[in-house]
N, C-alpha and C positions, 0 to 999 in steps of 0.2 A: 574534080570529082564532087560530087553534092553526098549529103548526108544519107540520101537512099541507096548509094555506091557503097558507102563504108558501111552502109547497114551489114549489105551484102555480106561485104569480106571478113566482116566481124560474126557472122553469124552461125556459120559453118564452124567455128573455134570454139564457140561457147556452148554450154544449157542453156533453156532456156528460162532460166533464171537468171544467168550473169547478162544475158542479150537483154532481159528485162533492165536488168540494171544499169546497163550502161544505156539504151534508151531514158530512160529516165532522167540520169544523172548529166547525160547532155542537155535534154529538157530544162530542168535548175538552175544549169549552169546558164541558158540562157536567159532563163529567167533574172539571173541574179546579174550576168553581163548588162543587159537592160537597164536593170535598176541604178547598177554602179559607176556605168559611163564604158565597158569592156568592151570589145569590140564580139559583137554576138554573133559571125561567122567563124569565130577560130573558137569560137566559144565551143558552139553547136559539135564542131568537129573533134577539137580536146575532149569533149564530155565524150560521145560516141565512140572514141580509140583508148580511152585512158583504161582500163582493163581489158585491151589487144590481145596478152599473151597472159595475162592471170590463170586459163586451166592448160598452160602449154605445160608440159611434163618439166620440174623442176634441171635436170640435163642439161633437156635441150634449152632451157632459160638461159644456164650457163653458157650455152652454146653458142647464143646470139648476142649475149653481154662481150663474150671476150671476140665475136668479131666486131666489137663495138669500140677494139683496145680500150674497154673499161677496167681500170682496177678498183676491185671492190675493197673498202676498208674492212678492217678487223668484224666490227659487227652486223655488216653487210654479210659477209660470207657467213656468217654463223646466223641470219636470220632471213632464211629465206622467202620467209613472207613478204618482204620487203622487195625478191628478184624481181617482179612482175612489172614492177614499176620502170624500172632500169631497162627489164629487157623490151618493156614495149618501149621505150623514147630510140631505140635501137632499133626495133623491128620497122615503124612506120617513117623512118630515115630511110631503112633499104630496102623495103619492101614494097612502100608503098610512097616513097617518092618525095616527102614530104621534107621541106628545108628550112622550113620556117620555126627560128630559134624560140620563138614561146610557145609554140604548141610545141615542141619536143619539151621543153623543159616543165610545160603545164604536165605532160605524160610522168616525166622524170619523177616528179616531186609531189606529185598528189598524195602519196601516201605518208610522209614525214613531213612534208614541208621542208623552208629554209631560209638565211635570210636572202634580204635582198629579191623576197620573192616581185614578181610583177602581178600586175591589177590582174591578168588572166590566168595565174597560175593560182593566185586566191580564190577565186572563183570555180578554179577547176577543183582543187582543194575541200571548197565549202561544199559545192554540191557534190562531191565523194560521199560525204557525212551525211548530208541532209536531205539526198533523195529521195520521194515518195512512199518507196517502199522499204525503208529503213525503220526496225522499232525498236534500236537497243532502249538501255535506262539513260535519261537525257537529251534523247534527239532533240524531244520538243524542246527543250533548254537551248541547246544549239541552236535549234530553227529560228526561235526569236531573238539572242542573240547575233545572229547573222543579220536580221530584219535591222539590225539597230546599225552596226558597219562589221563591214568583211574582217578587221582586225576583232572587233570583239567576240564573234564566233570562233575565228580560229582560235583564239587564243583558250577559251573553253574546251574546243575541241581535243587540243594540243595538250591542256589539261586533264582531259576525260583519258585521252592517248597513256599518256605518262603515269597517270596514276595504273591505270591496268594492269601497266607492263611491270611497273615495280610493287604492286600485288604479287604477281607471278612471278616476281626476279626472272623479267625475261630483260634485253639488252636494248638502252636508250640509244637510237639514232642522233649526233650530234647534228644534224641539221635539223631534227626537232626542236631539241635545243635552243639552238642559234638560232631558229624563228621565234620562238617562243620570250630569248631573253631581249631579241629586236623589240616585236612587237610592245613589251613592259618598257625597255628604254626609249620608247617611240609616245607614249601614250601622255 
């Protein structure tokens, strides 16, 4: 399939603001594949699927996770925000055919990260944060971070992440975590 196929199948699911965004965010991310040495066809396509199932009805998320025989951890199930992720690396396994272990797991993990990530799940990762049409407080911080290496944005990122949530006493994803304390033991 080429990128104008999964436009398609992606577009019909979203608004057209999250079609914007995930256009976009595939854009970035090849950008950033380019730049980094990533391979920019699984770029293009991670970027373009990684919010597949984001306005699917929370349910049916669950619906697709567990024929994914995924068991979610303790604060997986209590933060849904998080399902979309999970149920798209599921969705375009069975849906749409896809068997190629780093674009599911670029799908998987874009919204937390992890360690052990791979150079395209970085990528898919960064350009999450850093697409076009993103204006929280910091992007630009992130953007030129990213410009300097892929660990030094995410790792900002993952900072910007984490503080939020413990502002809000909402629940830390251990695989934020775990990328977060890689990347510091890596640096």
């Amino acid at each position: 399939m080429t990128i104008d196929d999964y436009k398609e199948i992606i577009r019909p699911m979203m608004g057209e603001r999250r079609f914007n965004h995930s256009v976009n965010v595939s854009k970035e991310a090849v950008r950033l594949a380019e730049k980094y040495g990533a391979d920019v066809k699984k770029a293009a396509v991670a970027g373009i699927l990684h919010d597949i199932t984001k306005e699917v009805d929370f349910e049916n998320q669950l619906q697709i996770i567990r024929s994914g025989d995924i068991i979610l951890t303790d604060v997986e199930k209590n933060t849904n925000k998080l399902w979309h992720a999970i149920s798209g690396s599921v969705y375009i396994q069975k849906e749409l055919s896809i068997t190629d272990e780093d674009i599911i797991n670029a799908v998987r993990y874009h919204t937390t990260g992890r360690a052990n990530m791979s150079l395209l799940e970085k990528v898919i990762f960064l350009a999450d944060f850093t697409s076009e049409e993103r204006d929280y407080p910091d992007v630009d911080v992130i953007r030129q971070k990213a410009e300097i290496s892929l660990e030094d944005g995410m790792l900002y990122g993952i900072q910007f992440t984490l503080s939020s949530l413990l502002k809000r006493q909402g629940y830390l994803s251990l695989d934020a975590i775990e990328a977060y304390n890689e990347i510091l033991f890596n640096r």
